[in-house]
FIFIZA-357281 format. One line per field, with one value per residue: residue number from 1; residue in three letters; y, x, z of N, C-alpha, C, CB in turn. Coordinates in Angstrom, 1 decimal, m for minus. Glycine has a CB too. Example, Ala and Ser with C-alpha at 12.3 -4.5 7.8 and 13.67 -1.06 7.14 Angstrom:
2
nr <- 1_2 .
rest <- ALA_SER .
ny <- m5.7_m2.2 .
nx <- 13.2_12.8 .
nz <- 7.8_7.1 .
cay <- m4.5_m1.1 .
cax <- 12.3_13.7 .
caz <- 7.8_7.1 .
cy <- m3.3_0.0 .
cx <- 13.2_12.9 .
cz <- 7.8_7.9 .
cby <- m4.5_m0.6 .
cbx <- 11.3_14.1 .
cbz <- 9.0_5.7 .
//
This chain:
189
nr <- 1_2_3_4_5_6_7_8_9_10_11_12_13_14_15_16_17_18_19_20_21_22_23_24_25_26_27_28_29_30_31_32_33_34_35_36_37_38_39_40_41_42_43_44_45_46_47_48_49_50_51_52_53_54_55_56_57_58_59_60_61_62_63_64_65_66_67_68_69_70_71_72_73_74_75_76_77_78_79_80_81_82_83_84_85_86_87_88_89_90_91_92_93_94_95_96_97_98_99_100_101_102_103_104_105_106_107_108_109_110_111_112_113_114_115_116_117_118_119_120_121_122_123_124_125_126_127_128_129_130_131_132_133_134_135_136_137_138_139_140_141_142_143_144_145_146_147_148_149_150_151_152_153_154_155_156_157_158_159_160_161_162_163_164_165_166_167_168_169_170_171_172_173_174_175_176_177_178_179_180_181_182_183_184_185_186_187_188_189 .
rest <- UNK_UNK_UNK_UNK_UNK_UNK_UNK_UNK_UNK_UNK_UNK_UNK_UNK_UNK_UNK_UNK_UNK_UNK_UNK_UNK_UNK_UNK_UNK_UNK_UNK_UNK_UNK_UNK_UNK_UNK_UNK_UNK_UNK_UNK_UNK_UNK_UNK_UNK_UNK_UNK_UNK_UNK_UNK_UNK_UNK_UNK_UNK_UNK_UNK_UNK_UNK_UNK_UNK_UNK_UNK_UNK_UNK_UNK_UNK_UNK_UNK_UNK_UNK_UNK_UNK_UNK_UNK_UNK_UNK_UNK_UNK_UNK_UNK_UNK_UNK_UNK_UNK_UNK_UNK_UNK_UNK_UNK_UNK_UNK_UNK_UNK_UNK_UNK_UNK_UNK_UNK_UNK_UNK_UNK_UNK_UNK_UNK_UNK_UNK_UNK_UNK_UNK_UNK_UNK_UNK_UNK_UNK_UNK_UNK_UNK_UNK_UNK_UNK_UNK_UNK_UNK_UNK_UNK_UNK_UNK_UNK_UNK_UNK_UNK_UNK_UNK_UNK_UNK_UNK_UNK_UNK_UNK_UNK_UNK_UNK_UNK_UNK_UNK_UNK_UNK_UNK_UNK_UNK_UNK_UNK_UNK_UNK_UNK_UNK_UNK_UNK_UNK_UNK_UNK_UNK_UNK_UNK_UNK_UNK_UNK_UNK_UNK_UNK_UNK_UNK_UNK_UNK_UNK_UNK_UNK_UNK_UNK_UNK_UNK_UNK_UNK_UNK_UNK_UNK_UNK_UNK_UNK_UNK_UNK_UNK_UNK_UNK_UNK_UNK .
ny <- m33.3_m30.2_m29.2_m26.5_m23.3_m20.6_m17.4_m15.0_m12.1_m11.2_m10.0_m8.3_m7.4_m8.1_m5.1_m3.6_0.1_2.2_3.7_5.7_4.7_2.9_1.1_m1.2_m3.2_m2.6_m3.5_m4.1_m4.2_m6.0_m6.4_m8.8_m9.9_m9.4_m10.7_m13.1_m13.6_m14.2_m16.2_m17.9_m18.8_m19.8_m22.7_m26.5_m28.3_m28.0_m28.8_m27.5_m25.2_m21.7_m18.9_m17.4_m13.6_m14.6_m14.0_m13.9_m12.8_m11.6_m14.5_m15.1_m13.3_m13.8_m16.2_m15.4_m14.0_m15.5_m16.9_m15.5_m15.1_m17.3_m18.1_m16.5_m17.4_m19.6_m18.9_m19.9_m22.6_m24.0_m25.4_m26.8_m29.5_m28.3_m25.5_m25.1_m25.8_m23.3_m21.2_m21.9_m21.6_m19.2_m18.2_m18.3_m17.2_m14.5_m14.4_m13.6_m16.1_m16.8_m18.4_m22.0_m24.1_m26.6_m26.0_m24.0_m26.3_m27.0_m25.4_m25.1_m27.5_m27.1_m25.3_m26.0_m28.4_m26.5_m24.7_m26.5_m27.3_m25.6_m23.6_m21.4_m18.5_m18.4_m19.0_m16.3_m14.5_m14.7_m14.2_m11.8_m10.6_m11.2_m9.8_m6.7_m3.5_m0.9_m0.2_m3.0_m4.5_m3.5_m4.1_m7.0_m7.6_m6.6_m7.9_m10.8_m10.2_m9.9_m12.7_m14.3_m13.3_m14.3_m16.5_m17.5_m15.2_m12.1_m13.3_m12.6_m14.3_m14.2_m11.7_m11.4_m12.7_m11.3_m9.0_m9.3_m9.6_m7.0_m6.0_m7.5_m5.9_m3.2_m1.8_0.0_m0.3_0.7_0.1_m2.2_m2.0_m0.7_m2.7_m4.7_m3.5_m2.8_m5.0_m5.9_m4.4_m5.0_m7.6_m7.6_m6.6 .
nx <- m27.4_m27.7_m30.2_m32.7_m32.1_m33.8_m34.4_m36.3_m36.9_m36.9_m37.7_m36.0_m32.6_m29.8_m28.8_m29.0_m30.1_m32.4_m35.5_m38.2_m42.0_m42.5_m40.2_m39.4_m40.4_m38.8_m36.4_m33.6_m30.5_m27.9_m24.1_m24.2_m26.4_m25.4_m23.2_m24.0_m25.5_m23.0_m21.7_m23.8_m23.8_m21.2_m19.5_m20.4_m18.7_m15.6_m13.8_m14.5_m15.1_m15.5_m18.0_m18.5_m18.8_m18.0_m17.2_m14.6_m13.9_m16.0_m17.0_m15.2_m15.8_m18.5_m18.1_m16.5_m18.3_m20.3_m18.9_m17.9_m20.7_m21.4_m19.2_m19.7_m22.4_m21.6_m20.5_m21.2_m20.4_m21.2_m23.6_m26.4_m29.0_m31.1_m30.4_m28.7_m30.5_m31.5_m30.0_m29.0_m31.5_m32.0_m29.7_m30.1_m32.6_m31.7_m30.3_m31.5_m32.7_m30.8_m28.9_m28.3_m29.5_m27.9_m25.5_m25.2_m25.0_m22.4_m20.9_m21.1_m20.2_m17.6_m17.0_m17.1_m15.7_m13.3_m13.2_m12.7_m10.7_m8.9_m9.9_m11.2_m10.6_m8.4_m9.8_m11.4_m9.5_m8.4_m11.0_m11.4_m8.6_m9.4_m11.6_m10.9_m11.9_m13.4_m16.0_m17.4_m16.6_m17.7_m20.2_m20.1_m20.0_m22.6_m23.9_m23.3_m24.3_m26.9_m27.9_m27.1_m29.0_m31.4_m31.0_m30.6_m30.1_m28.1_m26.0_m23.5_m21.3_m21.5_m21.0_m18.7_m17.3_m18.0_m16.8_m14.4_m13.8_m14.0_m11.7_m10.0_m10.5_m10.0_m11.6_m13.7_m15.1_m17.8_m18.7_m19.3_m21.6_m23.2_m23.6_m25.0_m27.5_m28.6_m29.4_m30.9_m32.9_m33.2_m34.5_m36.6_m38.6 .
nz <- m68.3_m66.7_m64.5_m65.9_m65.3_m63.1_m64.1_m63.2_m61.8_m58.0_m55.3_m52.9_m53.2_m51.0_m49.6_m51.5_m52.9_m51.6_m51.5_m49.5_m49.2_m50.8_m51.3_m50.4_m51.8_m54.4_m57.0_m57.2_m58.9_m56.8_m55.9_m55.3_m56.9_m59.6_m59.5_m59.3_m61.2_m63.4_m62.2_m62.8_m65.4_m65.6_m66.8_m66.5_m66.5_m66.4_m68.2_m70.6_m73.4_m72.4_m72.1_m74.4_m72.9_m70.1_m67.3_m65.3_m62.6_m61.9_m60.8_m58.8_m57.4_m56.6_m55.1_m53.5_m52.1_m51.0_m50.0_m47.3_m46.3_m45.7_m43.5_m41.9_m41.4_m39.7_m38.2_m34.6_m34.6_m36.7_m39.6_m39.2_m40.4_m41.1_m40.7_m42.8_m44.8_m44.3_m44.9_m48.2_m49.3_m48.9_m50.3_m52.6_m52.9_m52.5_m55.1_m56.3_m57.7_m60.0_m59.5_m59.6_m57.4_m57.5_m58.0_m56.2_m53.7_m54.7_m54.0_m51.5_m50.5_m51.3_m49.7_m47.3_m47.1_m47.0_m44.9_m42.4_m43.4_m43.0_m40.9_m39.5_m39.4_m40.9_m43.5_m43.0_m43.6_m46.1_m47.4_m47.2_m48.4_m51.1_m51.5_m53.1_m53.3_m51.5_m51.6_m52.0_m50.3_m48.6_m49.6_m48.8_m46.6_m45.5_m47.0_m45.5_m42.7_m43.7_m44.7_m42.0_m40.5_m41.7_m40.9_m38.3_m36.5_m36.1_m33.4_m30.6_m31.7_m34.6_m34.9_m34.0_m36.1_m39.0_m37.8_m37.7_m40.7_m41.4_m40.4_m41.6_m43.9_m43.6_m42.5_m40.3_m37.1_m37.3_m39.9_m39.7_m37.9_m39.1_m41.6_m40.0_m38.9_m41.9_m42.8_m41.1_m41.5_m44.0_m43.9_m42.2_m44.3 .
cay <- m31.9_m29.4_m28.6_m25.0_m21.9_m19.4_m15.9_m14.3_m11.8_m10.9_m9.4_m6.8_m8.1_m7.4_m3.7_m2.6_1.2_2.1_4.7_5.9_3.4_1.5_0.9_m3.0_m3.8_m2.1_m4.8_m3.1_m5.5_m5.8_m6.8_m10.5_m10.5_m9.1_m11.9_m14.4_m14.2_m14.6_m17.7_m19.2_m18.8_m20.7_m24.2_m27.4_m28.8_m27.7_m28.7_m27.1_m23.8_m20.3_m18.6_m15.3_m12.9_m15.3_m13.2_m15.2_m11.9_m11.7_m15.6_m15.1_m12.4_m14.2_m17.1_m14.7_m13.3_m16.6_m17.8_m14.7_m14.8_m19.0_m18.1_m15.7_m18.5_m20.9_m19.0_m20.9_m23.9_m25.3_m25.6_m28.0_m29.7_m26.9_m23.9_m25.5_m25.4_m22.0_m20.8_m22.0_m21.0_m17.4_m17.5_m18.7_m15.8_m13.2_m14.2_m14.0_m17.4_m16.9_m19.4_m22.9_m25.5_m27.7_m25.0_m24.0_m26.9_m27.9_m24.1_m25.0_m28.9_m26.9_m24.0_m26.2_m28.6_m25.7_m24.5_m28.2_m28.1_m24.4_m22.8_m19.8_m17.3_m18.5_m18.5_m14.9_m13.8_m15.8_m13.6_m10.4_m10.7_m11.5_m8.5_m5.5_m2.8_m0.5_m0.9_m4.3_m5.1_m3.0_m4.9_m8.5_m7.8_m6.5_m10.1_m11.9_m9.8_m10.7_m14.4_m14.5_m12.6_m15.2_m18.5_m17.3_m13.8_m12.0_m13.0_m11.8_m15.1_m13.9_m10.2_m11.6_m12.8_m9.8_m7.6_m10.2_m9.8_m5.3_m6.1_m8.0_m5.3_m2.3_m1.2_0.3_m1.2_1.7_m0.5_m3.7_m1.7_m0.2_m4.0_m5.4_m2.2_m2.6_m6.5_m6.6_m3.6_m5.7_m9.0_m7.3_m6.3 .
cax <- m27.7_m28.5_m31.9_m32.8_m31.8_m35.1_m34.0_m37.1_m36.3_m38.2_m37.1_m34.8_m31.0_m29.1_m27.4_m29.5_m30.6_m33.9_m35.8_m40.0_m42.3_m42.1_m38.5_m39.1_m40.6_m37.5_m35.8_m32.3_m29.2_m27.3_m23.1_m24.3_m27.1_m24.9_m22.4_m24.1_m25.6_m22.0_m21.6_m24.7_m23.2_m19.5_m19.6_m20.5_m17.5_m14.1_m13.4_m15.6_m14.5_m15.9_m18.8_m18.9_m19.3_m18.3_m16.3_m14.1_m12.9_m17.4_m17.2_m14.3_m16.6_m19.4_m17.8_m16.4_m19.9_m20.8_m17.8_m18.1_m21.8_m20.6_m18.5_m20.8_m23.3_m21.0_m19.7_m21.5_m19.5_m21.3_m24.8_m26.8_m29.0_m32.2_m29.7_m27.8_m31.4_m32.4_m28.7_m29.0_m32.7_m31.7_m28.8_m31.2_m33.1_m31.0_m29.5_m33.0_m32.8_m29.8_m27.7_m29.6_m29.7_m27.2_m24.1_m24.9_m24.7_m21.2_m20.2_m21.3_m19.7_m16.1_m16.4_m17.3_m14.1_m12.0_m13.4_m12.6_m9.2_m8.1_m9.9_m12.1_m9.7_m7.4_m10.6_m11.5_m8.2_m8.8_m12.2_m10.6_m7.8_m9.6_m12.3_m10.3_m12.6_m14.5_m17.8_m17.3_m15.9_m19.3_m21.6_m20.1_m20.7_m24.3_m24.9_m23.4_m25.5_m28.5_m27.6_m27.6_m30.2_m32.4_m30.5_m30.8_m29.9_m26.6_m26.0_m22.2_m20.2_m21.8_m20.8_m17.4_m16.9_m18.1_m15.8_m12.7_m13.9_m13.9_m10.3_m9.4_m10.9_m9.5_m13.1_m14.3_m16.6_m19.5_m19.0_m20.1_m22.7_m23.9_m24.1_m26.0_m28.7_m29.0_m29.2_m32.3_m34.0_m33.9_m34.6_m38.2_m38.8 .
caz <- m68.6_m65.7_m65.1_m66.5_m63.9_m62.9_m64.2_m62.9_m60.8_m57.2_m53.7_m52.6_m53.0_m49.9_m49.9_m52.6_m52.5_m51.1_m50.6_m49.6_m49.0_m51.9_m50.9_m50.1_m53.3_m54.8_m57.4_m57.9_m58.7_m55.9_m56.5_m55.1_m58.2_m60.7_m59.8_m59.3_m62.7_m64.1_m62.1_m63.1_m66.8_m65.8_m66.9_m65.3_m67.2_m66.3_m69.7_m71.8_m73.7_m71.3_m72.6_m74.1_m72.1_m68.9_m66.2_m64.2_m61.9_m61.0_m60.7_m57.9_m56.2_m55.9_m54.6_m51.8_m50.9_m50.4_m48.6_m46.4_m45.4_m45.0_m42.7_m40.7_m40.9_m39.4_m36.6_m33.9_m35.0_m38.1_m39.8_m38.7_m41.6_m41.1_m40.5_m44.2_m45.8_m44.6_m45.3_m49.1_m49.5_m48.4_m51.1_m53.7_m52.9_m52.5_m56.0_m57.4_m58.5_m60.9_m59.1_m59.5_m56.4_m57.1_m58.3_m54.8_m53.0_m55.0_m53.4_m50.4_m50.0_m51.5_m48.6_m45.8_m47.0_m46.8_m43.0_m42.0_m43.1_m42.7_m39.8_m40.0_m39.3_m42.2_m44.5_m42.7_m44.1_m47.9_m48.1_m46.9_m48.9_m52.5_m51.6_m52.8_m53.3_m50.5_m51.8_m52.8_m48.7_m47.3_m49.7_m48.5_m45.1_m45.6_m47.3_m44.7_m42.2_m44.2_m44.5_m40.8_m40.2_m42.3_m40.5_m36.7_m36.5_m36.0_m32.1_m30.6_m32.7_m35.7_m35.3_m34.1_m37.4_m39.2_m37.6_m38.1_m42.1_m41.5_m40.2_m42.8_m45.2_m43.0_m42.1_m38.5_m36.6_m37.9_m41.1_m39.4_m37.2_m41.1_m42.2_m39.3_m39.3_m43.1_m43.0_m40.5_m41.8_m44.8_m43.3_m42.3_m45.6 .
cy <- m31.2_m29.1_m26.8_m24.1_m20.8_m18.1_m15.1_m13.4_m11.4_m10.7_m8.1_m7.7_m6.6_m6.1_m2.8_m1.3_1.3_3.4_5.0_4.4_2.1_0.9_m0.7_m3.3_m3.4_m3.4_m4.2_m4.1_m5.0_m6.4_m8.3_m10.8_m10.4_m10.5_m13.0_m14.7_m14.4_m15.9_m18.7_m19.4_m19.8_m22.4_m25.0_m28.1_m28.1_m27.6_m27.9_m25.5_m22.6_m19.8_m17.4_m14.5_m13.1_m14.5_m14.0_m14.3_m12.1_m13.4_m15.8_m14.2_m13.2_m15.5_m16.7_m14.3_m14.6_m16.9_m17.0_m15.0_m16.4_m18.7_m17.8_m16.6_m19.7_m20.2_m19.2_m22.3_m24.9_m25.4_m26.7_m28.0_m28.4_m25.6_m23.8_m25.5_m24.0_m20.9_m21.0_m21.9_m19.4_m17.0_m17.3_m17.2_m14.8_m13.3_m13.8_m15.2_m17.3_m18.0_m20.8_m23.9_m26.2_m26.9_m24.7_m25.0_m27.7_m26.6_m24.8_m26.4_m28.2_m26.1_m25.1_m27.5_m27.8_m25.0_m25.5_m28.0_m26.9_m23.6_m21.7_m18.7_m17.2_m18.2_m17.3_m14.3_m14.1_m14.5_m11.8_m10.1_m10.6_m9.7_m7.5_m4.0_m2.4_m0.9_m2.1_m4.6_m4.7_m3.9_m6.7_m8.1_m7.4_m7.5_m10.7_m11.4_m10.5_m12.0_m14.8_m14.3_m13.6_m16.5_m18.3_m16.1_m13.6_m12.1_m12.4_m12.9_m14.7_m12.3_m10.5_m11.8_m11.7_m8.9_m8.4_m9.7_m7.8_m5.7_m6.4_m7.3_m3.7_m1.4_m0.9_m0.3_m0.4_0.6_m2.1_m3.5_m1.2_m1.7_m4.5_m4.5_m2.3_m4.0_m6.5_m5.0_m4.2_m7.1_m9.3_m7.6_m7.0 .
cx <- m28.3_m29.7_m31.5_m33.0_m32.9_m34.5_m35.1_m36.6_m37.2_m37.1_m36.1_m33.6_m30.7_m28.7_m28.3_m30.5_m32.0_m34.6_m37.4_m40.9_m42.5_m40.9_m38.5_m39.3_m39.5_m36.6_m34.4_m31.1_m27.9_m25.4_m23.5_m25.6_m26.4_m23.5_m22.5_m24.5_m24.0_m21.5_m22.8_m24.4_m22.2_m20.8_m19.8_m19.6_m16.4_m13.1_m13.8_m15.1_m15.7_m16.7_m18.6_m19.2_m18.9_m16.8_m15.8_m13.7_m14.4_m17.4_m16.6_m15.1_m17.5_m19.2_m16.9_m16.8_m20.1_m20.4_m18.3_m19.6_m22.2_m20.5_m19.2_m21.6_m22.5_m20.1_m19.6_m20.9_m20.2_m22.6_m25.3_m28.1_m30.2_m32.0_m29.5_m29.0_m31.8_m31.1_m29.1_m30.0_m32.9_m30.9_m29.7_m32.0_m33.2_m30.4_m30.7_m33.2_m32.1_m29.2_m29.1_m28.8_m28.5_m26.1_m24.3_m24.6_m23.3_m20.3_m19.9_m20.2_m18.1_m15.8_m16.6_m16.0_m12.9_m12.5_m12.8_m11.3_m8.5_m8.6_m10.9_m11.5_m8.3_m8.6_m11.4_m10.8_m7.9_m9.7_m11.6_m9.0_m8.1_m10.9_m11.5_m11.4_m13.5_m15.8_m18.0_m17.3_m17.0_m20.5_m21.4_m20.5_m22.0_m24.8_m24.8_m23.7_m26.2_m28.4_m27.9_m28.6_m31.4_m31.9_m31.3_m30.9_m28.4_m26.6_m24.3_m20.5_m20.5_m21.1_m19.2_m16.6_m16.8_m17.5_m14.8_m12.8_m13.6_m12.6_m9.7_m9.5_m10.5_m10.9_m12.8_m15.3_m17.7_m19.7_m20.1_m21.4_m23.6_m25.2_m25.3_m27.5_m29.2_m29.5_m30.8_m32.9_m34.7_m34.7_m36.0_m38.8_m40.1 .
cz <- m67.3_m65.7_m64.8_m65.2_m64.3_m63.4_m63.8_m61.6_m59.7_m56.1_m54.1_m52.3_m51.8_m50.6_m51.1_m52.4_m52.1_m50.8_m51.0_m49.2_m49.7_m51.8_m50.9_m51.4_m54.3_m55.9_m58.2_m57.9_m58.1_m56.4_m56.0_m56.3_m59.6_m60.8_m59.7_m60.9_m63.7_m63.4_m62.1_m64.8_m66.6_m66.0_m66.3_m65.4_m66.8_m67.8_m71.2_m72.0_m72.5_m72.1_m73.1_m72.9_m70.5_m68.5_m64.8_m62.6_m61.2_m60.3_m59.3_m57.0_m56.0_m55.2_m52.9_m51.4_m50.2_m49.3_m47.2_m45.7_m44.8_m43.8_m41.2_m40.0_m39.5_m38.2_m34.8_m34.0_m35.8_m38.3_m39.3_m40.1_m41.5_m41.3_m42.2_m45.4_m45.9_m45.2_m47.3_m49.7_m49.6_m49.5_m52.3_m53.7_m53.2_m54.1_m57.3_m58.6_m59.6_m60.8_m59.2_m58.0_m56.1_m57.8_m57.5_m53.9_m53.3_m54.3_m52.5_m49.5_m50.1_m49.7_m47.3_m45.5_m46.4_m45.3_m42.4_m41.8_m42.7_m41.7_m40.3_m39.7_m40.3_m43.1_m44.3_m43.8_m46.0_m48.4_m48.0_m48.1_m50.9_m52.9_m51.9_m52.8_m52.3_m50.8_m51.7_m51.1_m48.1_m47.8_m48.8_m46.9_m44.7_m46.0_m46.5_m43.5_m42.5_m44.2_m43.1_m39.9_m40.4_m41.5_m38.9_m36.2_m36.3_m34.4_m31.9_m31.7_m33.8_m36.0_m35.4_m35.4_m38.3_m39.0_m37.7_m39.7_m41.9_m41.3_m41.1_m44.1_m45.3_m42.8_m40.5_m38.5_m37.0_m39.1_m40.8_m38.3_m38.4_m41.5_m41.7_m39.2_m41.0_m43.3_m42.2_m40.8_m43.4_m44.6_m43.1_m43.1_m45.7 .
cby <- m31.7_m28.4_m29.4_m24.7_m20.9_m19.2_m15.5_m15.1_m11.0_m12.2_m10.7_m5.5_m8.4_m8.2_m4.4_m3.6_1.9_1.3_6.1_6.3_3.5_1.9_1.6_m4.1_m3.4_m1.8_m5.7_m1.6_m6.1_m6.3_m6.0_m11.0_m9.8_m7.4_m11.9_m14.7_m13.0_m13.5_m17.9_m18.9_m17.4_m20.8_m24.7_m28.2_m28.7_m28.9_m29.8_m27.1_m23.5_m19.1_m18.9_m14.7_m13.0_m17.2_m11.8_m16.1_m10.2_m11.2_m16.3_m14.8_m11.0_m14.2_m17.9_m14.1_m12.7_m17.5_m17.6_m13.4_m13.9_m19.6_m17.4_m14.5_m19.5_m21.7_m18.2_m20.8_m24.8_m26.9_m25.7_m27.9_m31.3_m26.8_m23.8_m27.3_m26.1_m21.4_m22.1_m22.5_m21.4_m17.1_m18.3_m20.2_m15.4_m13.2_m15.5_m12.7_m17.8_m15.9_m19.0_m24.2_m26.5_m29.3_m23.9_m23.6_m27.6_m28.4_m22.6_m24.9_m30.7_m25.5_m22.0_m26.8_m28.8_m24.3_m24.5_m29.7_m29.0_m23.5_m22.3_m19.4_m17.1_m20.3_m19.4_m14.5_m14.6_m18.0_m14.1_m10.7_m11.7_m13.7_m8.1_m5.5_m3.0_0.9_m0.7_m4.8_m4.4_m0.8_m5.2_m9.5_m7.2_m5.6_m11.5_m12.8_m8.7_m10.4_m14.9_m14.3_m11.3_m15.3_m19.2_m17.8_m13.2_m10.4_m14.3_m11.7_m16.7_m14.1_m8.8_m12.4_m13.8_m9.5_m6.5_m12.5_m10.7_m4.1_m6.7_m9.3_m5.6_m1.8_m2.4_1.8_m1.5_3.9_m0.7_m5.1_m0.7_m0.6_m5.0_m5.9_m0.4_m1.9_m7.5_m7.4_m2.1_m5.9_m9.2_m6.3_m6.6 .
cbx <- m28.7_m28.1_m33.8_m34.1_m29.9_m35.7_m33.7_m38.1_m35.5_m39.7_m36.0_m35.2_m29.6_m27.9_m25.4_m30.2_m30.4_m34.1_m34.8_m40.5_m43.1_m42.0_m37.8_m40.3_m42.0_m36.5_m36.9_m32.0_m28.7_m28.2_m21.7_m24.8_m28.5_m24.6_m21.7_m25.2_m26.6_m21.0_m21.0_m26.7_m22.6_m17.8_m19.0_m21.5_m17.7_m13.6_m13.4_m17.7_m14.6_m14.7_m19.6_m20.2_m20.6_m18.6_m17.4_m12.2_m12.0_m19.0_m16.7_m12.9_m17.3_m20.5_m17.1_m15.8_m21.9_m20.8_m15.6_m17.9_m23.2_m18.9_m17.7_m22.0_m23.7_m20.2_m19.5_m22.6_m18.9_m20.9_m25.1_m27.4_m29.3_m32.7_m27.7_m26.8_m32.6_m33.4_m27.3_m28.6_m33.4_m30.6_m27.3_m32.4_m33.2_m29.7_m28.3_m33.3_m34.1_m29.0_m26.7_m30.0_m30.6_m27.5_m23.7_m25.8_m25.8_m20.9_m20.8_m23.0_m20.2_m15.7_m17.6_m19.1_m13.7_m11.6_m15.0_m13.0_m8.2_m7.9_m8.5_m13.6_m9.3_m6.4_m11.3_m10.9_m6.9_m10.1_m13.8_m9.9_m7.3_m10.7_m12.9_m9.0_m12.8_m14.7_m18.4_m15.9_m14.3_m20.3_m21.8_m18.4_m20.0_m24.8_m24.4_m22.3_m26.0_m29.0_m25.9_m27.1_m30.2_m32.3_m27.8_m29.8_m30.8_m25.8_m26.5_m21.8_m20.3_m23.4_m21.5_m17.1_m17.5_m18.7_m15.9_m12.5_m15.6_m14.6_m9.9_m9.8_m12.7_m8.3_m14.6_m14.7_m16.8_m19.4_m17.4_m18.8_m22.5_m21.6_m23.1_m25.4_m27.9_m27.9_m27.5_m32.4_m33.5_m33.2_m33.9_m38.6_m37.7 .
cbz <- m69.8_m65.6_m63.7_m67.7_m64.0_m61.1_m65.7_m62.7_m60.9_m57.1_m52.7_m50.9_m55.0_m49.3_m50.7_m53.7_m53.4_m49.9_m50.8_m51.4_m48.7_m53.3_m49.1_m49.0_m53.9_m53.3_m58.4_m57.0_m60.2_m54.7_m56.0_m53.1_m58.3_m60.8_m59.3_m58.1_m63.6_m64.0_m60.9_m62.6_m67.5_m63.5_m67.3_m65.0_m68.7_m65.4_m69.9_m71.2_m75.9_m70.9_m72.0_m74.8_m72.3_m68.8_m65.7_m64.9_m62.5_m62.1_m61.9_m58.4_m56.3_m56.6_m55.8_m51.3_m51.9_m51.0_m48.9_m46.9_m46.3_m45.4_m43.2_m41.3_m42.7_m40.7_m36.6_m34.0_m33.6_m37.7_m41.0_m36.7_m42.1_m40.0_m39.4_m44.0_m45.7_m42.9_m44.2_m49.1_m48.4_m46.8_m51.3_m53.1_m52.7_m51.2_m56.1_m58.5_m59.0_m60.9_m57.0_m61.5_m56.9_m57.5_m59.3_m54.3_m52.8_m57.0_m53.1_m50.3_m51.2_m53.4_m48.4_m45.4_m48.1_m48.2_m42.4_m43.2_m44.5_m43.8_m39.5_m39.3_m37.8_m42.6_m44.8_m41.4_m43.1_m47.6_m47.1_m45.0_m48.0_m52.6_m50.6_m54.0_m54.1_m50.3_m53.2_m54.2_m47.9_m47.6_m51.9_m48.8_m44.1_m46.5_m48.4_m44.6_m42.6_m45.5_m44.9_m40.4_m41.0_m44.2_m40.2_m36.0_m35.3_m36.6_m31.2_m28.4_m32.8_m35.7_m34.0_m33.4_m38.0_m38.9_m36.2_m37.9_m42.9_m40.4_m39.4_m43.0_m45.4_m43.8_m42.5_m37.9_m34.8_m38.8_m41.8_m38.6_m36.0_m43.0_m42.0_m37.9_m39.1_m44.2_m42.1_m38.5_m41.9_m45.5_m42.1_m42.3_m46.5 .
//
């Protein structure tokens, strides 16, 4: 039996509106909290009937926020184990403890198979490709901003990626200058 997932919520999820000085303390659900709580509902069973309510289309987004702000993470050529705690500490976070520990770390062991065998500019093109929606394409690259922001920061491998993911989403580069400005104004916070 899994151990029981925190629903408490606390922080400012990436991207999420803001405004005055109260703005940080702000607890507004961002598209990476509203999907992650649909993938802390899927099953640990493959076999097990789908839950009410359980949304396989949010289950597939939040598994491409992740991948994406992955990717970002990993565009220096790979976590190293400290980067891979503060990287999955950050998601934890950001998801306000919806997602539990170890449904992240079974994300995290699938996406860093699929970097291994396909490249990061095939799984660029994977995350780009599953994002259809504008909003939806500005919030993922404001997470994986912020994701990087929390590992090391965004240096020029990190942005490179980032703007391969606007390409892939038909964005301008203001969008991925947006991201990285909204990503470490939160990052302060």
């Amino acid at each position: 039996m899994p151990a029981p997932i925190d629903r408490r919520p606390g922080g400012v999820a990436p991207g999420a509106p803001r405004s005055g000085a109260d703005a940080s303390r702000t607890h507004v659900a961002s598209i990476l909290t509203q999907a992650a709580r649909a993938y802390s509902a899927r099953p640990p069973i493959e076999d097990i009937t789908m839950p009410t309510g359980f949304d396989p289309a949010a289950v597939a987004l939040f598994e491409s926020i992740i991948e994406a702000a992955f990717l970002v993470a990993n565009a220096g050529g790979g976590l190293g184990d400290a980067e891979r705690r503060r990287f999955q500490a950050a998601v934890v976070s950001a998801c306000h403890e919806l997602v539990h520990e170890k449904q992240l770390e079974a994300l995290l062991a699938d996406l860093r198979e699929m970097l291994a065998d396909d490249g990061m500019e095939k799984r660029v093109g994977m995350v780009a490709r599953t994002i259809a929606r504008t909003e939806h394409q500005r919030e993922v690259l404001r997470v994986a901003a912020f994701m990087a922001h929390a590992i090391d920061g965004v240096g020029e491998r990190e942005r490179g990626v980032l703007e391969q993911l606007a390409r892939g989403f038909k964005l301008d580069a203001a969008a991925v200058d947006d991201a990285i400005a909204q990503a470490a104004e939160l990052a302060k916070g």
